[in-house]
N, CA, C and O atoms as CSV, one atom per row, in Angstrom:
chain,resi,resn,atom,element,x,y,z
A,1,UNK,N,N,7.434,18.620,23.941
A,1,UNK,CA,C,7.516,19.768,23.059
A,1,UNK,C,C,8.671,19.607,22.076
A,1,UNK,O,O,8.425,19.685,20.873
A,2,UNK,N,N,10.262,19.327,22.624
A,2,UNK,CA,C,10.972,18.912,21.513
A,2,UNK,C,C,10.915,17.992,20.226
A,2,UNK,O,O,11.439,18.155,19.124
A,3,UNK,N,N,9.858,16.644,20.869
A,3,UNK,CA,C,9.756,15.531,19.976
A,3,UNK,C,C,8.623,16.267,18.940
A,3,UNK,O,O,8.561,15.684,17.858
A,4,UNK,N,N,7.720,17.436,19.067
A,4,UNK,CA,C,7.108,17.853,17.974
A,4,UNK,C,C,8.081,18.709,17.342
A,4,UNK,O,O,8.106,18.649,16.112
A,5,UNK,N,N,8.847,19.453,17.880
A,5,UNK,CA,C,9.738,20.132,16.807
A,5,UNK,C,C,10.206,19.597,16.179
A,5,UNK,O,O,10.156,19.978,15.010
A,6,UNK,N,N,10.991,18.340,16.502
A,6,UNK,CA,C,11.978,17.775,15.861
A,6,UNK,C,C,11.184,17.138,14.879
A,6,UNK,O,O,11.777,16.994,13.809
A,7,UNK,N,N,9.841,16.645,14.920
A,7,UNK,CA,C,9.287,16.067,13.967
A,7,UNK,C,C,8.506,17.214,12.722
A,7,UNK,O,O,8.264,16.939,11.546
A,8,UNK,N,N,8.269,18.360,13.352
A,8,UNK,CA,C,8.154,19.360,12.132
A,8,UNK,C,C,9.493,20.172,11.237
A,8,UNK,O,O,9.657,20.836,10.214
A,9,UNK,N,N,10.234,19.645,12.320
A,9,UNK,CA,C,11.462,20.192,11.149
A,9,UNK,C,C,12.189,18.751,10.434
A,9,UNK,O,O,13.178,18.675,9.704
A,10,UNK,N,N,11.558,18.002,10.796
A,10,UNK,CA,C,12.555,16.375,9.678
A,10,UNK,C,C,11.832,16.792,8.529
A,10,UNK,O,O,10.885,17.541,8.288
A,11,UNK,N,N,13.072,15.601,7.521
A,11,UNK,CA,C,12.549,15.938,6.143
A,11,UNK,C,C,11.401,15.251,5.678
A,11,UNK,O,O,11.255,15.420,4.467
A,12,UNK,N,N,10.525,14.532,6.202
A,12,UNK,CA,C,9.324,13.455,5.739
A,12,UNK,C,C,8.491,15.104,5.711
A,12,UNK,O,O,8.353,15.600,4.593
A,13,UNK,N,N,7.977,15.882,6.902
A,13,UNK,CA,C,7.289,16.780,6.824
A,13,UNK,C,C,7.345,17.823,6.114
A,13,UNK,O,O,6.370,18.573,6.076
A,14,UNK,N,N,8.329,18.059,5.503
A,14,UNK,CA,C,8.859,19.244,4.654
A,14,UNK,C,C,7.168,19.459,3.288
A,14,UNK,O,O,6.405,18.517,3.073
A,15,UNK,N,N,7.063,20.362,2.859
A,15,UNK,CA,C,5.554,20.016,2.095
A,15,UNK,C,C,6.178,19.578,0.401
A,15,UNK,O,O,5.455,18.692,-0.054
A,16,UNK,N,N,6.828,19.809,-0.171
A,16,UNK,CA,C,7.545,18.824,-1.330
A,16,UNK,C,C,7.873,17.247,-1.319
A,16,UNK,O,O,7.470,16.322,-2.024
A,17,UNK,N,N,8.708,17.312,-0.305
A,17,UNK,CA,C,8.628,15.798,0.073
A,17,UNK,C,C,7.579,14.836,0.534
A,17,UNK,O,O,7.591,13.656,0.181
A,18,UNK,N,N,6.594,15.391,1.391
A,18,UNK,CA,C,5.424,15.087,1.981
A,18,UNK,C,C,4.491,14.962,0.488
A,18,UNK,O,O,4.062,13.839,0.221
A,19,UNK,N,N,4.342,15.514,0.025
A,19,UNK,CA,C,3.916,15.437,-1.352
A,19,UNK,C,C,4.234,14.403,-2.759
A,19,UNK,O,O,3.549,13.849,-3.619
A,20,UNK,N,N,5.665,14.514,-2.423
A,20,UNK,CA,C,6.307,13.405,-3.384
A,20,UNK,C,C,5.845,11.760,-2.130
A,20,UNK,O,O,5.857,10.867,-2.977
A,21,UNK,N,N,5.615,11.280,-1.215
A,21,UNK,CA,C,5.206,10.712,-0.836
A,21,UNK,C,C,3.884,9.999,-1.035
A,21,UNK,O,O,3.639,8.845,-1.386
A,22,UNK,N,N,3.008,11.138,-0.669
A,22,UNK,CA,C,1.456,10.894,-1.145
A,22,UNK,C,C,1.447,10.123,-2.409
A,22,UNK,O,O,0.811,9.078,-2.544
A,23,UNK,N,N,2.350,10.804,-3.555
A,23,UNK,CA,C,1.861,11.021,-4.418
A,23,UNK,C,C,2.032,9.240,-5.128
A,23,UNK,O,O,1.308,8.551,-5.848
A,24,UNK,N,N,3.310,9.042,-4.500
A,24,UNK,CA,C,3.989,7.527,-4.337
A,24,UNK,C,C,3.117,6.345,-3.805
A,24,UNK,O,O,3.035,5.200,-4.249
A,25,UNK,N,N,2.531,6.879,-2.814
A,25,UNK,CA,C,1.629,5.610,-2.255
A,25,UNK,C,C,0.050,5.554,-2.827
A,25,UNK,O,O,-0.667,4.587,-3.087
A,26,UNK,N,N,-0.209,7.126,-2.922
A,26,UNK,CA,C,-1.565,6.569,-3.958
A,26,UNK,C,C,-1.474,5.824,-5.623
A,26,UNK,O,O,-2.370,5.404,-6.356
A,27,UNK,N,N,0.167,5.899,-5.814
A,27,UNK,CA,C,-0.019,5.129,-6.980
A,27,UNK,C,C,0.070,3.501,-6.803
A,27,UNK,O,O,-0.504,2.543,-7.321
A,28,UNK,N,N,1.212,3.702,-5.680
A,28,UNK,CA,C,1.318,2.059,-5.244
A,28,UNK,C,C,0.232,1.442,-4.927
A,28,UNK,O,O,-0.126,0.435,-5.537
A,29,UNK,N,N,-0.541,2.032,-3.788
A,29,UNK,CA,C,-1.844,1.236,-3.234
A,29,UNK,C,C,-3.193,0.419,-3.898
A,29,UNK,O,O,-3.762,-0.641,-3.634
A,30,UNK,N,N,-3.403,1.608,-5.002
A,30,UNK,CA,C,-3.696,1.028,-5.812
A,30,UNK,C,C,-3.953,-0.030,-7.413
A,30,UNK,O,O,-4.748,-0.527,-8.210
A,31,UNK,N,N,-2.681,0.160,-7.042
A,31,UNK,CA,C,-1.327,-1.199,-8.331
A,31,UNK,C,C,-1.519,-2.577,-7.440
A,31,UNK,O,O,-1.824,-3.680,-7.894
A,32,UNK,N,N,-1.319,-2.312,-6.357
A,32,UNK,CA,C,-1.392,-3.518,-5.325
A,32,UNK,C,C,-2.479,-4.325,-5.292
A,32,UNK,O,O,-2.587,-5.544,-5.427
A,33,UNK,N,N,-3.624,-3.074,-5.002
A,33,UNK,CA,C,-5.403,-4.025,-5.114
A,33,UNK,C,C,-5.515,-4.776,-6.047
A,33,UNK,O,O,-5.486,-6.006,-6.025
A,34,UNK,N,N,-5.704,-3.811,-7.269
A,34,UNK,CA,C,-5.796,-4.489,-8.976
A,34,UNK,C,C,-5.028,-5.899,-8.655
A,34,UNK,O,O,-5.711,-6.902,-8.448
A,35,UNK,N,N,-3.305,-5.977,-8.606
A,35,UNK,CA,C,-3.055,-6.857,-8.668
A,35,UNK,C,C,-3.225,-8.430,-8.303
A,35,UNK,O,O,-3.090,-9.541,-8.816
A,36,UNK,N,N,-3.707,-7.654,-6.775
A,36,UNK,CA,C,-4.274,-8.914,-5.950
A,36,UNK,C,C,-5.224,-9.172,-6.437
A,36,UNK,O,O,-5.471,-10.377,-6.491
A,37,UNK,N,N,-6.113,-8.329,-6.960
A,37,UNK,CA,C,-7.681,-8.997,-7.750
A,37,UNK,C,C,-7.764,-9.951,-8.644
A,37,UNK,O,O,-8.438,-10.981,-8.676
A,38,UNK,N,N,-6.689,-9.305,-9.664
A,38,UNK,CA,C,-5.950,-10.476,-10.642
A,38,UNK,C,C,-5.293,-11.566,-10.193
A,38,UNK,O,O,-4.968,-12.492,-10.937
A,39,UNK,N,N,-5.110,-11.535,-9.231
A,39,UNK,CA,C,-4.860,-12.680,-8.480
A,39,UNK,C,C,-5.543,-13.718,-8.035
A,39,UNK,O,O,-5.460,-14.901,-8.366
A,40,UNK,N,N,-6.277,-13.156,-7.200
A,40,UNK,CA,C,-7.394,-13.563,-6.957
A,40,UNK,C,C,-8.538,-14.728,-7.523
A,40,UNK,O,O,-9.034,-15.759,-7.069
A,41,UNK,N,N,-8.681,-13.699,-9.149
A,41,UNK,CA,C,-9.598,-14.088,-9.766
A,41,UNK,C,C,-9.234,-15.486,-10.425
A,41,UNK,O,O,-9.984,-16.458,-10.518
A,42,UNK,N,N,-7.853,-15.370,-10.885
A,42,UNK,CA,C,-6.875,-16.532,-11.719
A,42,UNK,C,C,-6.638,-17.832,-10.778
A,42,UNK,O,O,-6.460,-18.979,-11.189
A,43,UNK,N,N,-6.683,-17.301,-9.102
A,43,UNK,CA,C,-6.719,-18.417,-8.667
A,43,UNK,C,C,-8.113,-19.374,-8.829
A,43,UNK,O,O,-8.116,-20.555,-9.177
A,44,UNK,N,N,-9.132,-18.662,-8.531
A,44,UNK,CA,C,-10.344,-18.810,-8.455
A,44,UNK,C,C,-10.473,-19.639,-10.216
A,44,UNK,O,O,-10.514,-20.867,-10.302
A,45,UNK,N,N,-10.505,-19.058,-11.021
A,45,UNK,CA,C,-10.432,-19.776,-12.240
A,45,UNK,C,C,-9.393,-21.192,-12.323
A,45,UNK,O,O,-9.810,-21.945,-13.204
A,46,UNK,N,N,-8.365,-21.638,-11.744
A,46,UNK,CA,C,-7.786,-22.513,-11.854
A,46,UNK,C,C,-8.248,-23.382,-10.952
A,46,UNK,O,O,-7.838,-24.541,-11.027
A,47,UNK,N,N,-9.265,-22.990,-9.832
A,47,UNK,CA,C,-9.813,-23.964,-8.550
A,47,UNK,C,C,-9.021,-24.362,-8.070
A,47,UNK,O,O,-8.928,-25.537,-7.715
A,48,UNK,N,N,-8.088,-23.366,-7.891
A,48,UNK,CA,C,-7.155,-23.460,-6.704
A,48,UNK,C,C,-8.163,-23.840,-6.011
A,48,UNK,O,O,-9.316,-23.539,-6.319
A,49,UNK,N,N,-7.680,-24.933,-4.435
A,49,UNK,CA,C,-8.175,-24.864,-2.573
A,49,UNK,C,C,-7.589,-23.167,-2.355
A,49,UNK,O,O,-6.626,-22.480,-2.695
A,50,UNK,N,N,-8.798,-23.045,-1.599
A,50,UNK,CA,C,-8.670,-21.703,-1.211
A,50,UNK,C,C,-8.898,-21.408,0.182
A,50,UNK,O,O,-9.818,-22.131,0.565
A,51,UNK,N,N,-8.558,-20.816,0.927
A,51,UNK,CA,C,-8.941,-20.189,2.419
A,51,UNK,C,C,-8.541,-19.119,2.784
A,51,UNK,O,O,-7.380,-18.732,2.653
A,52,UNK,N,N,-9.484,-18.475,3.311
A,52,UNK,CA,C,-9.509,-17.019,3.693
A,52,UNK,C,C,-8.108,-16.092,4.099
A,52,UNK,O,O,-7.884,-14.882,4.110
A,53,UNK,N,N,-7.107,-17.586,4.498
A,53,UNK,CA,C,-5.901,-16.284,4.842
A,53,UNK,C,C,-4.485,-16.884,3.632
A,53,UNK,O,O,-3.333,-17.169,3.959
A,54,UNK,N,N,-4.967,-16.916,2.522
A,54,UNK,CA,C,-4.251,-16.959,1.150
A,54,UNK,C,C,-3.673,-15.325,1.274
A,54,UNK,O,O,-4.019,-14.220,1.691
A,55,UNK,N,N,-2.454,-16.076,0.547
A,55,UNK,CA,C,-1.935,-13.957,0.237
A,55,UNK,C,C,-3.054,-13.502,-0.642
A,55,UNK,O,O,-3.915,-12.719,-0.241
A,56,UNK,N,N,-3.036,-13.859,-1.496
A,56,UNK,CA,C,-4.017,-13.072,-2.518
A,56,UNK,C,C,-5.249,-11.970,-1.675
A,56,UNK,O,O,-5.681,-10.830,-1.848
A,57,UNK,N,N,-5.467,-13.116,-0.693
A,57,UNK,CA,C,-7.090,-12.021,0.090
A,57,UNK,C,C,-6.299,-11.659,0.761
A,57,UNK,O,O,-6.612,-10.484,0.952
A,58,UNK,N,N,-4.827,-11.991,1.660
A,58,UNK,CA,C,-4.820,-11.055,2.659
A,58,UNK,C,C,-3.996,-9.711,2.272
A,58,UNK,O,O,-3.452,-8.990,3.109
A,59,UNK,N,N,-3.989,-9.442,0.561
A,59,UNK,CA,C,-3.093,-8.337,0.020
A,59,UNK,C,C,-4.561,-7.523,0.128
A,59,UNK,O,O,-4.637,-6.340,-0.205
């Protein structure tokens, strides 16, 4: 019972902050994909050797 209080009163849960969060990772997450795609694709165009656990696929 304490470890839920203590976790509804920290500041991650607060609803402003919790918000400024969201709002942070839905921009990141999808900056990340794109990027890796572009990645991806440029490797693929240069014929790079490629295998399945390259950063590019595993971003």
């Amino acid at each position: 019972m304490r470890l839920i209080q203590r976790i509804s009163n920290s500041t991650l849960v607060k609803s402003d902050n919790l918000v400024h969060i969201i709002c942070i990772l839905s921009v990141i997450g999808p900056v990340i994909t794109v990027s890796a795609g572009f990645w991806d694709a440029i490797s693929h165009l240069q014929k790079e050797p490629e295998f399945f656990w390259s950063p590019s696929h595993m971003i």
